[in-house]
N, C-alpha and C positions, 0 to 999 in steps of 0.2 A: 618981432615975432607977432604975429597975426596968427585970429583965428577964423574957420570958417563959421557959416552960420551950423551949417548942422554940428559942430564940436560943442560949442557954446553949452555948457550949464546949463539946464533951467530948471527950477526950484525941485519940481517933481522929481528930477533924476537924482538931485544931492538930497532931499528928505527923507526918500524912502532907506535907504543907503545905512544915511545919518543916525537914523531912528533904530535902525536894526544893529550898529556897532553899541548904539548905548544901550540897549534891549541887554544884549551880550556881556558888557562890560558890569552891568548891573548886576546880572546872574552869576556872573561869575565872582563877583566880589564878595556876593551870599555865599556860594558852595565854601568857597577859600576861607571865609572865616569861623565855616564851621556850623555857624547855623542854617542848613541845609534842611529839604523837608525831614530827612530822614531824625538829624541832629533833635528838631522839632517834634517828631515822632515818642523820640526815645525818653525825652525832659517830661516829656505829658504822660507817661506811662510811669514813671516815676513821683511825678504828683497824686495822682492816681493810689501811689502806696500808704497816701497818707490816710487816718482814718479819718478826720478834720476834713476834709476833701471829700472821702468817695464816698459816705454814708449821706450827707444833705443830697451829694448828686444819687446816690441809687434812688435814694428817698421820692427825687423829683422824679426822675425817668421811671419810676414805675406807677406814679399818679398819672402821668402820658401812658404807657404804656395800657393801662389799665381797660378804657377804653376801646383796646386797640386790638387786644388778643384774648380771645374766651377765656374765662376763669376755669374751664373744662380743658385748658390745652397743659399737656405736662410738656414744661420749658425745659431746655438744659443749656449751659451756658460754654461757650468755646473755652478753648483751651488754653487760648493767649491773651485772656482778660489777668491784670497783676491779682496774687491771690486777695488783693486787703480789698479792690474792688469786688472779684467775685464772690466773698461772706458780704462786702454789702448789700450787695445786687441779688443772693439768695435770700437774705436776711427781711429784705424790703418787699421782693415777691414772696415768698411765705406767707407772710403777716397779711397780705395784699389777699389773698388764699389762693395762690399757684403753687403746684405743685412741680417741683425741682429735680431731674433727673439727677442721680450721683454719676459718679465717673464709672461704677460698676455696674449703673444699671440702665443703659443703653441701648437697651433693646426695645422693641414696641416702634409705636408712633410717638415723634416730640417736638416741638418748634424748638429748634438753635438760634439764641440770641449772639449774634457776634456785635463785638464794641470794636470802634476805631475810635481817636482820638490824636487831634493838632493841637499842639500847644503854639498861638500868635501871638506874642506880646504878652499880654495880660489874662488874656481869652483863650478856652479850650472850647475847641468845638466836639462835641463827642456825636458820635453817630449808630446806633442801636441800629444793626441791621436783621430783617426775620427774611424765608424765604417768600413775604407778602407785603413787606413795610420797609420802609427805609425812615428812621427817624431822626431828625439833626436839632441838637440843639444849643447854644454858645450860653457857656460861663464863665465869669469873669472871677479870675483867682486877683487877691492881693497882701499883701503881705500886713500885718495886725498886730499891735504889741501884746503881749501877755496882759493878762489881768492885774498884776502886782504893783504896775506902774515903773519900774526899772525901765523898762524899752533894751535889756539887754536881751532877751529872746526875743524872737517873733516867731507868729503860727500861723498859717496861710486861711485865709478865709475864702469862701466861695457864696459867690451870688448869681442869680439867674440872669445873664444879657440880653435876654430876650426871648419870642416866642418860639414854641417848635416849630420845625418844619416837615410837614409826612409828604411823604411820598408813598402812592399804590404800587406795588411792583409787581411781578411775577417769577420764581425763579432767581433771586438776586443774589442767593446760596444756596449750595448744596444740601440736601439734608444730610 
């Protein structure tokens, strides 16, 4: 068996090939076992329920925040933030002195803060969207014995991984 010169292999035609079956192989190995983006979505909104969790992070995102959006602008927070985040996230801009749209009272002029949130690893990236800002910024959850010294509970702890990142937008949500 011979081959001609144009059949021949050459590196370039098996890499590119090569690279995309393990691309694949890789992705798919994530979906299948379930930590998928969405699986990742769902585990971070449920962190999120803890108070231990969402009150140090409201706490930070509204010292970012602060800066960022008039103390004259009445906020109101989406729908699909988990409730034990949005008492924190009210709770923080209050005190901050923003004024917090209720669910009844929806009318007028209001900036909508939407929350997204990945849980990677250890790391939640949370992202604070306005119809002018985009705000990102990673926390790193870990897991903390109780104070009693048993090590039979543990309670999640959260720290800051690092700086925000804004972005200027226009338009990035609906009002």
């Amino acid at each position: 068996m011979t081959f001609s010169p144009d059949l021949t292999p050459n590196s370039s035609s098996i890499l590119v090939p090569g690279l995309l079956i393990v691309g694949l192989t890789l992705a798919s190995c994530q979906l299948q076992s379930g930590n998928g983006a969405f699986a990742g979505h769902q585990a971070a909104l449920s962190i999120l329920e803890s108070p231990a969790v969402a009150q140090p992070i409201a706490s930070d995102l509204t010292k970012d925040l602060s800066g960022l959006i008039a103390k004259s602008s009445k906020l109101a927070l989406a729908e699909d933030i988990p409730p034990v985040m949005r008492a924190a996230l009210e709770k923080a801009l209050s005190t901050e002195g923003y004024s917090i749209a209720s669910a009844q009272d929806m009318e007028g002029e209001h900036t909508i803060l939407k929350l997204s949130v990945v849980e990677v690893g250890e790391d939640l990236l949370l992202r604070v969207t306005t119809p002018n800002i985009r705000l990102s910024k990673v926390y790193r959850t870990r897991l903390e014995p109780e104070s009693d010294g048993d090590g039979a509970e543990a309670m999640r702890a959260i720290h800051v991984a690092g700086p925000p990142a804004l972005e200027i937008i226009d338009g990035a949500i609906d009002r």
